[in-house]
N, C-alpha and C positions, 0 to 999 in steps of 0.2 A: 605798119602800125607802130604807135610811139608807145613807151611804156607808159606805165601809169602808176600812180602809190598814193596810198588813201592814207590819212594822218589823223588817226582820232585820239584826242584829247578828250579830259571831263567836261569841256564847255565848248567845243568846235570838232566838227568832223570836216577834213578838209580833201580833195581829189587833187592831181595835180599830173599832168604829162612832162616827160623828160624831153627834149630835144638838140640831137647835138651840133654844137656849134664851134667849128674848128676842132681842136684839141680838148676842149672841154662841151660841158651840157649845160640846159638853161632849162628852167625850170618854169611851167606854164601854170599856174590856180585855175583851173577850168570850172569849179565849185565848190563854195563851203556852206555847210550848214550852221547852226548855232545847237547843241544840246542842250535841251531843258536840264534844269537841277532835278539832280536826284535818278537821270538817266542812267550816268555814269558815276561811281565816285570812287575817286582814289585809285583809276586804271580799271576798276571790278567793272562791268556791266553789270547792271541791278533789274535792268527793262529790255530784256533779248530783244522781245518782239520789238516795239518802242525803236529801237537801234536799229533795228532790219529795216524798219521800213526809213526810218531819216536816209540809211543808206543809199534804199530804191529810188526815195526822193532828192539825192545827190547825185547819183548816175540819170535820171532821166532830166536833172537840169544840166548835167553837162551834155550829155548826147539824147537828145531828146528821141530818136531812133535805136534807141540801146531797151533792150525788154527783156 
């Protein structure tokens, strides 16, 4: 299984897999979302629920068998 690390910013949540190659690791974008204004702002989450589900809807567009 490759790792994975999710990157949320105010305006993008992003998924991505590590994989390594040689001596170093290369970096895969498997999914981003776009977050609406006002989701997030200034690092704070404002809209828990809202965020959870962009979330579920970023993990079932990169592994659409992931639940």
């Amino acid at each position: 299984m490759l790792p994975v690390a999710i990157d949320i910013s105010d305006t993008l949540i992003r998924l991505v897999t590590l994989e390594r190659r040689g001596r170093g690791l290369r970096m895969h974008v498997r999914a981003d979302i776009v977050v609406p204004d006002g989701y997030i702002v200034d690092g704070d989450i404002k809209q828990p629920a809202a965020v959870t589900e962009l979330l579920q809807s970023l993990i079932n567009a990169a592994d659409p068998k992931a639940k």
